[in-house]
KEVEX-226097 format. One record per residue (C-alpha): residue number from 1; x, y, z; residue in one letter. Coordinates in Angstrom, 1 decimal. Example, Ala and Ser with C-alpha at 12.3 -4.5 7.8 and 13.67 -1.06 7.14 Angstrom:
<rs>
  resi       X       Y       Z  resn
     1    12.3    -4.5     7.8     A
     2    13.7    -1.1     7.1     S
</rs>
This chain:
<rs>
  resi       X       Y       Z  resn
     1    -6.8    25.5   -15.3     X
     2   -10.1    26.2   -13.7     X
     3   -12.6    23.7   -11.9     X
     4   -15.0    21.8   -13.9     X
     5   -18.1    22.1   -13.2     X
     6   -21.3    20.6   -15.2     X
     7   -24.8    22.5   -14.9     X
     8   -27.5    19.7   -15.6     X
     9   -31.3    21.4   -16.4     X
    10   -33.9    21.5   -19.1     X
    11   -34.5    25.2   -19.2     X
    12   -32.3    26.2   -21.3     X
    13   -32.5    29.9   -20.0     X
    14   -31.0    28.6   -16.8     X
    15   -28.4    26.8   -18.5     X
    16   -27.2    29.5   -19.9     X
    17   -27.2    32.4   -17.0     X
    18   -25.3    29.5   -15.0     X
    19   -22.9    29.3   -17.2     X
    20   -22.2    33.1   -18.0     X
    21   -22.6    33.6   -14.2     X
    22   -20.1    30.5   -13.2     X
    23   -17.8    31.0   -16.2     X
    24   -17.0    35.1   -14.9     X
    25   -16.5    33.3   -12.0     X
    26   -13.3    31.6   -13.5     X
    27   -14.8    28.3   -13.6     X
    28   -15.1    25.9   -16.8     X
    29   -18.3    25.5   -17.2     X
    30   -20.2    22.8   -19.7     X
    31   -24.0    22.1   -19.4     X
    32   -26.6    19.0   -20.2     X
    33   -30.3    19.4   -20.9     X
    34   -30.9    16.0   -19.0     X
    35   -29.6    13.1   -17.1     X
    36   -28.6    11.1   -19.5     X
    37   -26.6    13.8   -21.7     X
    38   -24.9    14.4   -18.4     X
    39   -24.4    10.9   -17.5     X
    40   -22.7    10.6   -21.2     X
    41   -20.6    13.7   -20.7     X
    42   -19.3    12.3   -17.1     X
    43   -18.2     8.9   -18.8     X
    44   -16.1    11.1   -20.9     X
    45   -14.4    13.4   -18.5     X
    46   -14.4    14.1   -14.6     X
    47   -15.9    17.3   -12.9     X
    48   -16.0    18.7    -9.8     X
    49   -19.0    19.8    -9.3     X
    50   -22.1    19.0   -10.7     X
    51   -24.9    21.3   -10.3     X
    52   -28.0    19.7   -11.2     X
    53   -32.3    20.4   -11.4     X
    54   -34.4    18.0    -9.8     X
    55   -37.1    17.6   -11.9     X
    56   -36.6    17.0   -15.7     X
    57   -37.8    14.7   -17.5     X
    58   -37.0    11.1   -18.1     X
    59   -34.5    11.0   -14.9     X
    60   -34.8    13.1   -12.5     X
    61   -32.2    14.7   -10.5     X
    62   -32.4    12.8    -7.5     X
    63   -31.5     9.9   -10.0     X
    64   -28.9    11.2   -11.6     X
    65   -27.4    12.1    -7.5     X
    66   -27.7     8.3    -7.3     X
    67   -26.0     7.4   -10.4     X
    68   -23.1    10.0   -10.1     X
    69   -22.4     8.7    -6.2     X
    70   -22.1     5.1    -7.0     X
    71   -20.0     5.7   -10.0     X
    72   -18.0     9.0    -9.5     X
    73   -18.3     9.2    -5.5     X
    74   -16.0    11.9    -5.3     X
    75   -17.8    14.6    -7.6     X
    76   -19.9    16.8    -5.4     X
    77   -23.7    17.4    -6.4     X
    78   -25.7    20.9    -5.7     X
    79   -29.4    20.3    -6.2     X
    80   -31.2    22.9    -7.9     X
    81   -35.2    23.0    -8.0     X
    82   -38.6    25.8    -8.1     X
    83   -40.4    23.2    -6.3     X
    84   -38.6    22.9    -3.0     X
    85   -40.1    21.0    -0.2     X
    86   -38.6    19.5     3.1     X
    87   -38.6    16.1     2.1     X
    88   -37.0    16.7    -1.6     X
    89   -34.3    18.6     0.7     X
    90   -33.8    15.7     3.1     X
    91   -34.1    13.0     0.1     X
    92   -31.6    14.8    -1.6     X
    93   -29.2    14.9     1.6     X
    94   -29.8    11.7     2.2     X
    95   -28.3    10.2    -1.3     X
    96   -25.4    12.3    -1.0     X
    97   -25.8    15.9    -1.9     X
    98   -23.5    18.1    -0.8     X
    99   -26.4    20.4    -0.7     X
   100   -29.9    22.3    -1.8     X
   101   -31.2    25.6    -3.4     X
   102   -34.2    26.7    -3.9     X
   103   -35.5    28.8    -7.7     X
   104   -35.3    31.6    -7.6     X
   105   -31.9    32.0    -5.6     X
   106   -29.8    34.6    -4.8     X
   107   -26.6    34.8    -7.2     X
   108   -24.2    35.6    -4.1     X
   109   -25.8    33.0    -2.1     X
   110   -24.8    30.1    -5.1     X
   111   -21.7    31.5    -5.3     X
   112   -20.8    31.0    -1.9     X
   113   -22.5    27.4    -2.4     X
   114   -20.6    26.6    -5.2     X
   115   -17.2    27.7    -3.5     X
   116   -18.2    26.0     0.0     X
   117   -18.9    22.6    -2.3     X
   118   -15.4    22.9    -4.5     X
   119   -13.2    23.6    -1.4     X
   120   -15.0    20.6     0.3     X
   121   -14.2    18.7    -2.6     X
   122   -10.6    19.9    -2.6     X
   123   -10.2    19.2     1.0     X
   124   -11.9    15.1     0.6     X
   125    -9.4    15.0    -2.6     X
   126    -6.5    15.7     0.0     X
   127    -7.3    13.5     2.4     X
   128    -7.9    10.7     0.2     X
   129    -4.6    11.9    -1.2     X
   130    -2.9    11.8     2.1     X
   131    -4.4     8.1     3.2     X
   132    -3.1     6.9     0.0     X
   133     0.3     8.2     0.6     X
   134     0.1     6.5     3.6     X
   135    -0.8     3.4     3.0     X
   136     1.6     3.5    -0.7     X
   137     4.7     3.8     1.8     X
   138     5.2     3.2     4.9     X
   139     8.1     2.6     6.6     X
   140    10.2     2.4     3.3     X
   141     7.2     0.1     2.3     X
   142     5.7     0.8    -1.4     X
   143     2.2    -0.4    -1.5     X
   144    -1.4    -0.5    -1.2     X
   145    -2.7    -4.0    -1.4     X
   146    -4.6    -5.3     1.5     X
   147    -2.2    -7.7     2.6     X
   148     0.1    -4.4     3.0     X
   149    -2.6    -2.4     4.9     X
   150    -2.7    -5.1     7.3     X
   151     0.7    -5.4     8.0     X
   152     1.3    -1.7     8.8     X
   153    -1.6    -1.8    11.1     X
   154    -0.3    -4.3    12.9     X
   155     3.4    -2.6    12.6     X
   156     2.0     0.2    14.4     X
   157     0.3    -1.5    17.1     X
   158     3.4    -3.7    17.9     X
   159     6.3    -1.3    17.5     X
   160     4.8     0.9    20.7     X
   161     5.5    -2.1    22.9     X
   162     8.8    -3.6    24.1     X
   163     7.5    -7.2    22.8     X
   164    10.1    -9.5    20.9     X
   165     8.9    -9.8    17.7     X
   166     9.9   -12.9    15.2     X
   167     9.3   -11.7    11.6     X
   168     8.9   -15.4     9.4     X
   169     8.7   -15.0     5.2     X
   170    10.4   -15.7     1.8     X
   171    13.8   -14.0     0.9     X
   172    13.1   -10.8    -0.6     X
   173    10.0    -9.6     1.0     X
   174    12.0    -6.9     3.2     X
   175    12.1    -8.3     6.2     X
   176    14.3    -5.8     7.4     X
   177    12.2    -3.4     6.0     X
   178     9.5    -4.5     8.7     X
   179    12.3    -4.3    11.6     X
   180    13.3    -1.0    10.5     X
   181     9.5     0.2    10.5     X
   182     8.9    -1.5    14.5     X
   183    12.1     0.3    15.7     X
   184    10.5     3.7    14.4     X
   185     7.1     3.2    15.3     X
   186     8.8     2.6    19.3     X
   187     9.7     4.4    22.2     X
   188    12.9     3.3    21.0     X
   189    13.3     6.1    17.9     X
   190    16.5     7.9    17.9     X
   191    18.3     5.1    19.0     X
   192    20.5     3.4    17.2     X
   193    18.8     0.4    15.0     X
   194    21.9    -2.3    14.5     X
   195    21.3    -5.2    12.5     X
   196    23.5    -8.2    11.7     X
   197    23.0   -11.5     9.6     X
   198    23.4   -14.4    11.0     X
   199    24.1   -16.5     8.1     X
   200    27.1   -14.2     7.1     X
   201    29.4   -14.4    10.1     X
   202    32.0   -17.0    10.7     X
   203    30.4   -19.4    13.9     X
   204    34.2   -19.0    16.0     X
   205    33.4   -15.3    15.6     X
   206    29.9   -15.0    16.3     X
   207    29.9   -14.7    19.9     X
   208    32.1   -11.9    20.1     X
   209    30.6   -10.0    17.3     X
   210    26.9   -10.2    19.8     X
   211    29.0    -9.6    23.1     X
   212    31.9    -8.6    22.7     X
   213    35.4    -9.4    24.1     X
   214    37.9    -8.8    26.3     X
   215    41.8    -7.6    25.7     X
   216    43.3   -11.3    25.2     X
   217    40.1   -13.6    25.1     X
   218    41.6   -15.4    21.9     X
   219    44.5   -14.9    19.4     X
   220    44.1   -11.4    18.4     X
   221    42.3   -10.1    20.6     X
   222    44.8    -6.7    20.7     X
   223    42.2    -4.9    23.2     X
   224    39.0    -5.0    24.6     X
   225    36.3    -4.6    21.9     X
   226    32.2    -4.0    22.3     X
   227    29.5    -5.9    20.6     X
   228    26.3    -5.8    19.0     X
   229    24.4    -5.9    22.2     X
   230    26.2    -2.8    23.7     X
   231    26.3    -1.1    20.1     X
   232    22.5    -1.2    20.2     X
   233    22.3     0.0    23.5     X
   234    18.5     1.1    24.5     X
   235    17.5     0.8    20.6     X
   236    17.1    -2.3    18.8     X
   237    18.8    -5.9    17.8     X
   238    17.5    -7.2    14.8     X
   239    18.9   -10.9    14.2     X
   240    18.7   -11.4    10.5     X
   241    18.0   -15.4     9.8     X
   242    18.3   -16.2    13.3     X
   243    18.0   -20.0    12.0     X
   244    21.4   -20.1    11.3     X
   245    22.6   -19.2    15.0     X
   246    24.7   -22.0    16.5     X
   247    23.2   -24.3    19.2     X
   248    25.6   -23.6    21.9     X
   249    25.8   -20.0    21.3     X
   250    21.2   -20.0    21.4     X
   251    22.0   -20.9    25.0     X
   252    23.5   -17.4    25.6     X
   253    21.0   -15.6    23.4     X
   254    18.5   -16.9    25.3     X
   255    20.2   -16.2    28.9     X
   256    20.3   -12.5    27.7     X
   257    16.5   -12.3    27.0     X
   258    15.7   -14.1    29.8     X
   259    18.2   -11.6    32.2     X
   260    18.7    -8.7    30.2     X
   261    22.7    -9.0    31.0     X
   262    25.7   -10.4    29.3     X
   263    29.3   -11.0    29.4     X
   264    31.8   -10.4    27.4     X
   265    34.1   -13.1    25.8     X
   266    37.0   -14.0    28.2     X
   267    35.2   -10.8    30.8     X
   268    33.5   -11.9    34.2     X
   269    31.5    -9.2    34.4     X
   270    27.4    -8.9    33.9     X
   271    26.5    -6.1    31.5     X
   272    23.2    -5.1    31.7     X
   273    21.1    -5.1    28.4     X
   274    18.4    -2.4    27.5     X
   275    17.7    -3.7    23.7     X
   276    14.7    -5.2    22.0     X
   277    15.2    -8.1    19.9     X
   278    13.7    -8.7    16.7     X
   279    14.5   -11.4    14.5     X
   280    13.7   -12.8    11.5     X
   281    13.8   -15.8     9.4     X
   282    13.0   -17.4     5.5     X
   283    12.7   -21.3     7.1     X
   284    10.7   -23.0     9.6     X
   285    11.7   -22.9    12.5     X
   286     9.7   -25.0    14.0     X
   287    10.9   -28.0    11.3     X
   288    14.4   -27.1    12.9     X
   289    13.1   -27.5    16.5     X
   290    11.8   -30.6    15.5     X
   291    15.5   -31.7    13.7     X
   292    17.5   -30.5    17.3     X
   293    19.2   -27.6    15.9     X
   294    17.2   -24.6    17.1     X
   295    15.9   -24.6    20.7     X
   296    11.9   -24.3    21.5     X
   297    12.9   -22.0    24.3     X
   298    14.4   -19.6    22.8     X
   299    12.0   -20.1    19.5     X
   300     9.2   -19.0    22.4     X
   301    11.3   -16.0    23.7     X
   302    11.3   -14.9    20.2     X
   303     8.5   -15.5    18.9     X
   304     6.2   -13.2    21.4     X
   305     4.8   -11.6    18.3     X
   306     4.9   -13.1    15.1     X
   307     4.6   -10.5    11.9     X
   308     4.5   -12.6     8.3     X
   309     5.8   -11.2     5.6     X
   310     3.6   -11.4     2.0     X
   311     5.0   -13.2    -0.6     X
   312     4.7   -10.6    -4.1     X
   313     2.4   -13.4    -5.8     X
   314    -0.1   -12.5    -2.7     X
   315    -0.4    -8.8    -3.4     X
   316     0.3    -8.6    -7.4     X
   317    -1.6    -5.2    -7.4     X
   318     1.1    -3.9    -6.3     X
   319     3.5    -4.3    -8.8     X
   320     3.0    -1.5   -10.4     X
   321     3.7     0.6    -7.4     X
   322     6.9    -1.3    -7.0     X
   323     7.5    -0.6   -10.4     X
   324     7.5     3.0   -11.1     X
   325     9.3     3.5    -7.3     X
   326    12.0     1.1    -8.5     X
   327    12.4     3.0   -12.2     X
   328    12.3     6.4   -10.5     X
   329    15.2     4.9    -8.2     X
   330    16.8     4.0   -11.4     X
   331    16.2     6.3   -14.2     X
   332    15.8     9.4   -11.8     X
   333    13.1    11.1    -9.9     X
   334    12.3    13.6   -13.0     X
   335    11.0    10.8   -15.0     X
   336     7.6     9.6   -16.2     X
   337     6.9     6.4   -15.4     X
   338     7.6     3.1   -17.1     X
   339     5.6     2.4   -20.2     X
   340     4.7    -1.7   -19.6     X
   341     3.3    -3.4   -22.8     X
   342     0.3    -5.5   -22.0     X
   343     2.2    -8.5   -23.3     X
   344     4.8    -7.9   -20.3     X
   345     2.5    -6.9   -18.0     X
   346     0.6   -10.0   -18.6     X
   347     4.1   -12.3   -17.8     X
   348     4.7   -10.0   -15.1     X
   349     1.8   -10.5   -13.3     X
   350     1.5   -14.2   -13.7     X
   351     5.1   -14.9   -12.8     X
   352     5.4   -16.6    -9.1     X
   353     9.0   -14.1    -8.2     X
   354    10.2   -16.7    -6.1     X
   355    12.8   -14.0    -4.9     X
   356     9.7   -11.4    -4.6     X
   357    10.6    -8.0    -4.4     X
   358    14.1    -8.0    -4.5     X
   359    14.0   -10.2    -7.9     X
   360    11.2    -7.2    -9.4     X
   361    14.0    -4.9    -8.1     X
   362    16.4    -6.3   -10.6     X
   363    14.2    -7.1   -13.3     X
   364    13.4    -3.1   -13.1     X
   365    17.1    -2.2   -13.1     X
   366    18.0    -4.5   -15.7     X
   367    15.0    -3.0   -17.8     X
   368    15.8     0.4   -17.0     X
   369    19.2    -0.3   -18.4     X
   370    19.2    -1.9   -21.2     X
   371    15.2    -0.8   -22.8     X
   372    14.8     2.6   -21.1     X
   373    11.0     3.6   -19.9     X
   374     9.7     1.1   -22.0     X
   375     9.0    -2.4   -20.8     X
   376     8.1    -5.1   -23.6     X
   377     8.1    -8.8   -23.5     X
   378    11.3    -8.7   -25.3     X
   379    13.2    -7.0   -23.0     X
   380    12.0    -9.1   -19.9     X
   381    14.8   -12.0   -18.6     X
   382    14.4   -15.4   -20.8     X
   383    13.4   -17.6   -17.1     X
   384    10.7   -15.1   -17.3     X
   385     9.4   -15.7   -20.3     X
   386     9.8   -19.5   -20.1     X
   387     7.6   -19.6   -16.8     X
   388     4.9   -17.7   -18.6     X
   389     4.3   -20.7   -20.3     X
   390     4.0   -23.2   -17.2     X
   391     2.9   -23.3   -14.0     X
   392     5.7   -23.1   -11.0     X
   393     4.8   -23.8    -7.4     X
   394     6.8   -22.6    -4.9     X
   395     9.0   -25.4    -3.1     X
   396     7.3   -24.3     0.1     X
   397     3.1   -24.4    -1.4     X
   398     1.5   -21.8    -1.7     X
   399    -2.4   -20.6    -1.1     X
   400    -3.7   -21.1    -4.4     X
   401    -7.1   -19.0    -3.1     X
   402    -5.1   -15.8    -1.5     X
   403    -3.0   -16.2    -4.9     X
   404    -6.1   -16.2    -7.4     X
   405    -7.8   -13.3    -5.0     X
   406    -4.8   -10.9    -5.3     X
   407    -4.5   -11.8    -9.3     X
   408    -8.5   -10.7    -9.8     X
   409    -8.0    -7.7    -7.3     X
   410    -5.3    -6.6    -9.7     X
   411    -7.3    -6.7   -12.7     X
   412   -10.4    -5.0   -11.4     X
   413    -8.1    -2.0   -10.2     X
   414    -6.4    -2.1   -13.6     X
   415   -10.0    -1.9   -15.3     X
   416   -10.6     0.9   -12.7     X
   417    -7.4     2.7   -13.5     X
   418    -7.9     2.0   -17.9     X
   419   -11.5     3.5   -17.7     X
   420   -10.8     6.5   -15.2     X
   421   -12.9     5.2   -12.2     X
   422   -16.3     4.5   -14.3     X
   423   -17.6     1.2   -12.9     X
   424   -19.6     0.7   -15.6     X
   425   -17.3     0.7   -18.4     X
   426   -14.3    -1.3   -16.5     X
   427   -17.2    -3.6   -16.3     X
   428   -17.9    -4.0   -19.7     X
   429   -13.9    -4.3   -20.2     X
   430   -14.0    -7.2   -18.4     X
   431   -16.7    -8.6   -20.0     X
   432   -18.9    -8.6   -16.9     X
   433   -22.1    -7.6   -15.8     X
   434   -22.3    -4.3   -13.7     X
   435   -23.9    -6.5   -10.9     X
   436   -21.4    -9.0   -11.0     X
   437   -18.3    -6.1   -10.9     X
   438   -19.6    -5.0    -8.1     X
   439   -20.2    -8.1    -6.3     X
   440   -16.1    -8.7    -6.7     X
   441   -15.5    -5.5    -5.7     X
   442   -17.8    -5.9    -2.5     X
   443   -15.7    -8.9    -1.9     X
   444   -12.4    -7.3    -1.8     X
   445   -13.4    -3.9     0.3     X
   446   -13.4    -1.9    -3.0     X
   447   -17.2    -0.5    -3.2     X
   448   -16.3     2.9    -1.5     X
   449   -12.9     3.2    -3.4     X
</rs>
């Protein structure tokens, strides 16, 4: 398939040896006798190149430059004129050409123009591309939404140091996810990553699953046996809901931090300790400090650097990113993506996922299952459906502005996405003014997108 490209001039002599001249060229070529013919053409279908007169009448090509920047930013504009001066050049420059020829030209010389402007544009596309991909996934991490850009900027920036972090949210928003992203964005890579829960080991056995013991420390203790700190040796610890250590047993945690050395259960002797702790928890700790069961000084040796977690209600535009990865994990890499009904989309958007991703997980899977690539309101879970119809607040609060932000951010990208980019119209589909779409998408950082 060749590239597009759209030649935009009255004569319609010119028109036409552009468009035997670009189409031997391999190009698609289609043409417009004035602004607004092209303007109507680009709100039907995207180009990469536009190749345009500068005076016509009605608008002129320097108009049409500014109208084709603010709603097709991408497309790259050759300005074509007889009547070339040094200020239509630099005017022309200035609003975002990619660049200028003078009448008459010389056919080599626009060729090479038009080839320098497409493999610019190819080489923009890709690094667009690329940022995208970037921000999408990191770290195991699917998605876009500025809440998510934040955090992996500030991933980045604390994984190169040695810092304990404490990482605080609601179950489900991959906590471990964010530990596993710190220990490869450290000096500590290629070391081993060891994490353990918590909550999901017997209290009597805790300490000798962090330290270790020694041949006859307790009843079946048949030999000497290593633990998690010597396991993760020079890498990282990450202490899953660290709320649910045991009081005495904080003590020793906090001992290690503070000496980077330990002993093993029933031992005598001081191993040293080269691991970086990271921990994580779904409650307040604080609350606990306050109740006596979690100490302040070891809450402190934690919590040097403090990453939060987004609930899913706070970045709802990415959903469908979360979506299709889940369904391609499910119904196979090969596969289109989900097809999600407006109805369902609707209650899947407004639902609060109290178990947040991990919940859309499942609801994914259990769609993928049972109603294939297609996703209606009848094949979403019945507690779904049921919320749809009230309003749910998390036990915890939640902020009712971030919320509502991250709920109209979703539905201007959606308008984007449903009308191919063309501010204009997604403005129109949602029933707003073209002044007041832009506003919102001022507001959000989403002007330049």
């Amino acid at each position: 398939m060749g590239r597009k490209i759209l030649i935009v001039d009255d004569e319609t002599s010119m028109r036409e040896f552009l468009a035997i001249l670009l189409g031997r060229e391999g190009y698609q070529v289609e043409s417009a006798a004035d602004a607004e013919s092209a303007l109507a053409r680009l709100a039907e279908r995207s180009f990469d190149l536009i190749i345009s007169d500068v005076k016509m009448p009605g608008l002129d090509g320097i108009a049409l430059l500014e109208r084709v920047k603010l709603s097709w930013p991408d497309t790259a504009v050759l300005m074509l004129t007889a009547f070339t001066t040094a200020e239509d050049a630099v005017e022309a420059m200035k609003r975002g050409a990619y660049d200028y020829i003078a009448k008459p030209f010389k056919v080599e010389e626009l060729k090479i123009l038009v080839r320098n402007a497409l493999e610019k544009f190819d080489l923009k596309k890709e690094n667009v591309r690329l940022r995208q991909e970037l921000r999408h996934r990191f770290g195991g991490f699917v998605g876009k939404s500025r809440a998510m850009g934040e955090l992996y900027t500030l991933i980045e920036k604390v994984g190169a140091s040695g810092s304990s972090v404490l990482i605080v949210g609601e179950s489900g928003t991959g906590k471990e996810l964010a530990a596993r992203a710190l220990h490869e964005q450290s000096p500590r890579r290629g070391k081993p990553f060891v994490a353990v829960n918590c909550s999901a080991i017997p209290e009597n056995l805790m300490e000798s699953e962090l330290f270790g013991h020694k041949k006859g420390a307790f009843t079946g203790a048949i030999a000497d046996q290593s633990g998690l700190f010597e396991q993760a040796e020079r890498g990282t610890l990450f202490l899953d809901e660290v709320g649910e250590l045991p009081f005495l047993l904080q003590a020793k945690l906090l001992r290690v931090l503070q000496e980077k050395e330990f002993r093993r259960v029933g031992g005598s002797e001081a191993i040293k300790a080269d691991v970086r702790i990271v921990a994580a928890s779904n409650r307040d700790l604080q609350a606990h400090i306050r109740e006596g069961s979690f100490r302040e000084d070891l809450f402190y040796r934690l919590n040097v650097i403090m990453l939060r977690m987004p609930p899913l209600r706070e970045r709802v535009e990415d959903i469908p990113l979360l979506m299709e990865h889940f369904f391609h994990k499910y119904a196979g890499k090969g596969m289109s993506g989900p097809v999600v009904t407006p109805d369902a989309l609707k209650v899947i958007i407004s639902y609060p996922f109290p178990g947040n991703v991990r919940e859309l997980e499942n609801l994914v899977e259990r769609c993928t299952v049972l109603s294939g690539s297609t996703l209606d309101r009848a094949s979403l879970p019945p507690e779904m459906l049921s919320s749809s119809s009230q309003v749910d607040i998390p036990q915890e609060g939640m902020d009712l502005e971030a919320y509502l932000d991250a709920l109209e951010k979703r539905y201007l990208l959606s308008a984007l996405e449903q009308c191919h980019g063309v501010k204009k119209r997604a403005a129109e589909f949602l029933g707003l003014t073209f002044r007041s779409f832009r506003y919102r998408l001022a507001k959000f950082g989403m002007d330049d997108e």
